[in-house]
Every structure is written in structure tokens, then in C-alpha cells.
N, C-alpha and C positions, 0 to 999 in steps of 0.2 A: 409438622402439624398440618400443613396448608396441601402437604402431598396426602394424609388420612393417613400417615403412619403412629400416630399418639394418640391411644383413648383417656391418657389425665386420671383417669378416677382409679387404676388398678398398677402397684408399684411392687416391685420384687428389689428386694436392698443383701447386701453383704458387705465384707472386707477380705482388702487381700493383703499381705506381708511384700513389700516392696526394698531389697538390698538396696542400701544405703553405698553411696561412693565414697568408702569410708575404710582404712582396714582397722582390723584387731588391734594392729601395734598401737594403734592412738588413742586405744583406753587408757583413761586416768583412774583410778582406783583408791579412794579413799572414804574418809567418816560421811556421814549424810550432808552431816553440815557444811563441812568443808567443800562436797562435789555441789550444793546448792550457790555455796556464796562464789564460787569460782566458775559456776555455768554462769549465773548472771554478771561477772565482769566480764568473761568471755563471749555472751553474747552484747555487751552494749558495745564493746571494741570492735563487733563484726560486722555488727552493725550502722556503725561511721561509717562503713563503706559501700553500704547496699543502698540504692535509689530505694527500692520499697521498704519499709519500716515497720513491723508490725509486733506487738507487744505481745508475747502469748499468755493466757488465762487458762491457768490450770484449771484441768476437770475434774470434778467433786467422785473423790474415789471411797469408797468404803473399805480397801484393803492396803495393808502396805506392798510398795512393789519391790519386788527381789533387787531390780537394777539402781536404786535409789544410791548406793555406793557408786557409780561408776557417770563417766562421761566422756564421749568422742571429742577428744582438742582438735580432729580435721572438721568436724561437721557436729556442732554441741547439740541442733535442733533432734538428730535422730536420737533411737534406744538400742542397748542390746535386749534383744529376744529371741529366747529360742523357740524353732516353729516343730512343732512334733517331736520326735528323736534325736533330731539333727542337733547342731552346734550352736550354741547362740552366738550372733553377731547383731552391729547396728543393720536398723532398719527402721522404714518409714509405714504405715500403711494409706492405703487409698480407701473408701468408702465407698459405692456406688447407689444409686439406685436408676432401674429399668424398668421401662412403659410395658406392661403384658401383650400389647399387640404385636408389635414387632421387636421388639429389645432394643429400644434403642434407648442410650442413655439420657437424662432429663436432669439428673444431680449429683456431682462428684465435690468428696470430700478428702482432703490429706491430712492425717495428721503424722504423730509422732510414733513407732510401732507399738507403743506401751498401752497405748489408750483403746480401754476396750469399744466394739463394735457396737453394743446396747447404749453407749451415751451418742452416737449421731443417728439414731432413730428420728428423732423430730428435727434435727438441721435439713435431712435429708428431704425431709417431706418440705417441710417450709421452703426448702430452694427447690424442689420440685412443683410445687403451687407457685412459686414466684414467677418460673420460667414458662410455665404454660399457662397459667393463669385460670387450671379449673381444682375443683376440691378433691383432696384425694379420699375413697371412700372404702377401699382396702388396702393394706399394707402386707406383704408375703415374705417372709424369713426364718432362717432358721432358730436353732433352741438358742445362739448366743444374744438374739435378741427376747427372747421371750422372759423377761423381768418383769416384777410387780410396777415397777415405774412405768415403764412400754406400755404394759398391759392399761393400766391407770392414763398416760397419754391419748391412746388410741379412744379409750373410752368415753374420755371428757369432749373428746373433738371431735366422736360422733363415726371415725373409722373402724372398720372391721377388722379384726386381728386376728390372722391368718400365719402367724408366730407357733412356732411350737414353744408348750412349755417347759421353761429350763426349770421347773422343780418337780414337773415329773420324771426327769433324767436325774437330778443329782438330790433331790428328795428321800426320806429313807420309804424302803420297799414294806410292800403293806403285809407280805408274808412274816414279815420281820416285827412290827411293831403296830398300832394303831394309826392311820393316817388323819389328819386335820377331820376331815369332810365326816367322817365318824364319830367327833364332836357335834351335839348340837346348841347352837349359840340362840339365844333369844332376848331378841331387840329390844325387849322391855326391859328386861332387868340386865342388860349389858352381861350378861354371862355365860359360859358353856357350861354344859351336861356332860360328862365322860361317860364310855359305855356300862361304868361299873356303876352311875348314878349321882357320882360326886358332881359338885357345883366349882367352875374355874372363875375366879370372879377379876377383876381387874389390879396388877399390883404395879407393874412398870411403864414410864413410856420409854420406847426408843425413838430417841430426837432421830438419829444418825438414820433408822429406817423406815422414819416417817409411821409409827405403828403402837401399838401395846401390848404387853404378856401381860397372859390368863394364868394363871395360877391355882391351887388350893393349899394347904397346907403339909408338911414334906409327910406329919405323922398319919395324916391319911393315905397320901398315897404307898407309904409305908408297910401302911397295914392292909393294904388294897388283895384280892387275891387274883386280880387280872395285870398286878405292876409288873410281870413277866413280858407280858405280851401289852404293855403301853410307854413302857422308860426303860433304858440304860444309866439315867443320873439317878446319883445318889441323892438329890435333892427335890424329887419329882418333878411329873410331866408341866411342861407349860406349854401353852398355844399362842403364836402370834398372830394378831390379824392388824393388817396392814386399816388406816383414816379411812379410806376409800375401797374398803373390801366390798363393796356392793357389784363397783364399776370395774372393778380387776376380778371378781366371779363371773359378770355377764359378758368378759372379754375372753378369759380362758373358755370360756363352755364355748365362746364362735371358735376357737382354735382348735377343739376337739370335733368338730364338726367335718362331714365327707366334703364336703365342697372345697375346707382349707386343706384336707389332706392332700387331694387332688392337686390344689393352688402351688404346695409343696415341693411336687413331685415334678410336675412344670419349673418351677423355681430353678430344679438341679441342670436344667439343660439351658434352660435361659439365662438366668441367673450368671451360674457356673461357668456357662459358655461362652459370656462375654467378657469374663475376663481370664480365658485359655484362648480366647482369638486375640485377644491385647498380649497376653505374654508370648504366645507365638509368631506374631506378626510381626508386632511393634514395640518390642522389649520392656514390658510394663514391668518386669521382675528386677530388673535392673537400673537404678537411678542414673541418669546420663550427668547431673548436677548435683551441688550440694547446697543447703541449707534448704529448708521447708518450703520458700514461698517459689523456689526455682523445681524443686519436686512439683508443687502443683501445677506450674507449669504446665509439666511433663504430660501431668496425669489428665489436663485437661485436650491438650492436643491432641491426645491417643483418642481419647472417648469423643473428643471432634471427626477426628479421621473415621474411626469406627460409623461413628452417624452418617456422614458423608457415603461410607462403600455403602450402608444399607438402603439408602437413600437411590442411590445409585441402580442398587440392585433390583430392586421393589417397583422403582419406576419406568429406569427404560427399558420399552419392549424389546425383543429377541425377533428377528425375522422370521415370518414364514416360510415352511421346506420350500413351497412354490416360488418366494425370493429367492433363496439359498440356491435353487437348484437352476436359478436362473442368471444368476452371476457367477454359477461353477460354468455354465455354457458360455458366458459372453466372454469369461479369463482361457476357456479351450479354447473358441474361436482367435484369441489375441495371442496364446502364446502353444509349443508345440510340445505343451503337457511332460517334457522334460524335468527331469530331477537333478537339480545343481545346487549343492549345498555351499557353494560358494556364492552363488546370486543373494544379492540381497532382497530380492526382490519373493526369496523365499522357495515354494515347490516349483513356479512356473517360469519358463525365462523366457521374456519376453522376444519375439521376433521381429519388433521396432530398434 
């Protein structure tokens, strides 16, 4: 910061899938229950032996996860996951986020590989503001962060959300069916208008996503003559909208905007780049240790070293041709311009 390499107010965040030092053979495979009460005597036994200590608190998931049977007896803190195609094995992931001026990074998070990339959205920012100590006032990321929660975050804390949204990727297509936004809701009387006229008025809440379904009645929309082109259930259409749809409307419409596309597109090289210069350099793909708090370690070191070359780089000047070309004269004048690959002394070998 003291070199001008941090502007604080503009952060680019991701995750990356980090192999665990861990093999296959040491999956255990059993009931749910059973891999829960055997990871927690397994990790308090592990834990007698580790100086740091630390208690993990599960992350508030809305889905069940496929791996909930299974756990690593070399290393219980990692998951299996599989990444694209490929073969599931354990793994850790890392968290980042990076300053838009130079990429350097400002807040690294590790967790377990299971835990999705949308719940350390606001760690990231918060140990981003801790560390530089100015407000962040845009966030940049891709669709894994772009959730009604993010979007709801972002909003209430007054940052720009520069997220793409993940329910125009996995939302159903508007060739297909009617979309939300062709619903019209009205604040007075808490209820939507379907294109056909019908009234959706309020029947559920959902605790778990924080929201309500709209509804009408199944024999209306039954008898509707546009239910082709508005539902696939056989029980009619409903609409969710989320406590806070005001502030998760005026967060997606910044994300739909040129400026975040732009912000985006920057993201893939910045972003992206700085952790293809960690796994090339500095073997970010590969855990050198086990258990969690020895991964962050890892992952803090690298994103140290990383700051450090850039720092490096950004700073100190390069000689001018006029110096260069005047210490290639004064190394001619000292040595007789020979080439000996055995000098160590390198092209020149010295006449001293």
C-alpha cells in the first residue's frame, strides 16, 4: 500500500481446488451417521497433537452433499471432490481475493474442497477491509458467486456487485416458459399479476431461503389458456421472492451493467492469473501438508511470495540503455570478451 500498489475499494475474489496429501486408499466409506461421529473422534485424537486448535463450524448449506458418506483417516479435515470430468479425490480449496490495480492479493481463505465459493463472499471482503483498512465499494466475480444472499450482502453494505448472475445461467430459459420479471408484483397489496391476469397472492414462507411463494389456485391455472407457455407442474405456477427483493433487484440490474461486464472480463486475466502463477511457480495444486490449518499455511506463504515478486517488480527500476551500455564497455574494457562456459564468472573471463 505504501508503494501505490492497493486501491482498497475494487476486489476480484475466486476459488481454486487444492489436492489434498492424502491418497484414495484412506477413504472410509460408510452411513452418514456413522462418517460424522467417527470424523469428530478422529479429529479430537488429532488434535491432542497439533499446537493450533481450532474447532470447525459447519457452513449453512441448503443441499445435501454427495460426499457426506465418506472420510479421509490420513487427513479427516479435507473432501472428496470431483472437479470437472476428472476422478474425485480429497481436496482442500483456497479462497482469494485481489486488489484491481495490480493483483495483488489482500485476503486468502482455505477451507474444506466441499464448501461452496458463494459462502466466503463476505469473509473475504471483511479480511480485505481489515487488512487495508479502506471500504470496499465494488466486488468482481463470477456466476458461482452471484446468489441472492451475495447479491442481498453486497447491497445492504452499500458495495457494487459486479457478480454475474447465477439464475440467469441456471434459471429456466424464457423461450421455454414465462420468466419472474413478467410477473407484475404490487407493494400494496403484496401480490403478483400473471401475464394471463391472474392474481399470485402470498401462501408459503421459506425459512431455509429466507423468502415466500406466490401462488393462485391449481384450478386456475388449470384452466389458464397460456399454462403451456407459464408451468410444467401439475400443481401450478408459483413465484418466489426473496425478504429483501428490493436490494437483490437493484444489485443484479449493477451486474447486468457494461462497466461489470467489462469488470469481468478483467477478472479472467487477473483474477485467473493469479492463481496459474501460484500453481506454476509455487505448487498451489498440490498440498505440501495435512490437516487444514497447515494448508493455510501453505496458501498464505504463496500469496505472500506472490506480493513480495510483484512488489518487486512494480518497484525497482530497470537501468537505462545509456547505463547498460556503459557497463557492457567498462566489463569489455576488464575482460577479453571471450566465451567460457566454464567461468563462472559467466560470458566474460576476466584478465585479472
Amino acid at each position: 500500500m505504501e508503494a501505490g500498489l492497493v486501491s482498497g475499494d475494487k476486489i476480484h475474489m475466486d476459488g481454486s481446488l487444492v489436492d489434498a496429501n492424502a491418497s484414495k486408499n484412506s477413504v472410509i466409506k460408510s452411513s452418514p451417521e456413522m462418517i460424522e461421529q467417527l470424523r469428530r473422534c478422529h479429529s479430537d485424537e488429532l488434535n491432542k497433537l497439533d499446537e493450533l486448535k481450532e474447532r470447525k463450524t459447519p457452513a449453512k448449506r441448503y443441499y445435501t452433499p454427495k460426499n457426506k458418506g465418506m472420510m479421509i483417516s490420513t487427513d479427516p479435515d479435507c473432501e472428496m471432490v470431483q472437479h470437472g470430468r476428472g476422478e474425485s479425490r480429497p481436496r482442500y480449496k483456497t479462497h482469494r481475493a485481489v486488489d484491481d490495480r495490480c493483483g495483488v492479493t489482500t485476503a486468502v481463505e482455505t477451507t474444506a474442497g466441499g464448501v461452496a465459493e458463494n459462502d466466503k463472499l463476505v469473509p473475504l471482503v471483511e479480511q480485505h477491509e481489515k487488512h487495508t483498512q479502506i471500504a470496499v465499494k465494488t466486488v468482481v466475480a463470477d456466476t458461482q458467486y452471484g446468489t441472492n444472499e451475495n447479491f442481498q450482502h453486497c447491497g445492504e453494505r452499500g458495495i457494487c456487485s459486479h457478480m454475474a448472475d447465477m439464475e440467469l445461467k441456471q434459471g429456466r430459459k424464457k423461450s421455454e416458459i414465462f420468466d419472474r420479471s413478467e410477473f407484475e408484483y404490487d407493494t400494496q397489496t403484496d401480490t403478483y399479476r400473471c401475464p394471463a391476469g391472474a392474481i399470485l397472492s402470498r401462501k408459503k414462507c421459506k425459512t431455509t431461503r429466507s423468502g415466500y411463494e406466490y401462488a393462485c389456485g391449481k384450478r386456475i391455472c388449470m384452466a389458464c389458456s397460456l399454462r403451456i407457455a407459464c408451468t410444467r407442474s401439475k400443481n401450478g405456477r408459483s413465484i418466489k421472492r426473496h425478504i429483501n427483493q428490493e436490494v437483490i433487484d437493484r444489485a443484479k440490474a449493477e451486474s447486468s451493467s457494461q462497466i461489470a461486464k467489462k469488470d469481468r472480463v478483467r477478472r479472467k486475466w487477473l483474477m485467473e492469473g493469479s492463481f496459474a502463477d501460484a500453481a506454476n511457480n509455487h505448487g498451489l495444486k498440490r498440498s505440501r501438508w495435512r490437516r487444514l490449518w497447515r494448508v493455510k499455511i501453505q496458501d498464505c506463504l504463496i500469496a505472500a511470495i506472490q506480493n513480495i515478486r510483484r512488489l518487486l517488480k512494480n518497484t525497482l527500476k530497470r537501468p537505462a540503455a545509456a547505463e547498460r551500455l556503459a557497463v557492457r564497455a567498462m566489463l569489455d574494457g576488464l575482460c577479453d570478451g571471450k566465451w567460457d562456459p566454464e567461468s563462472p564468472y559467466g560470458r566474460y573471463v576476466p584478465l585479472f
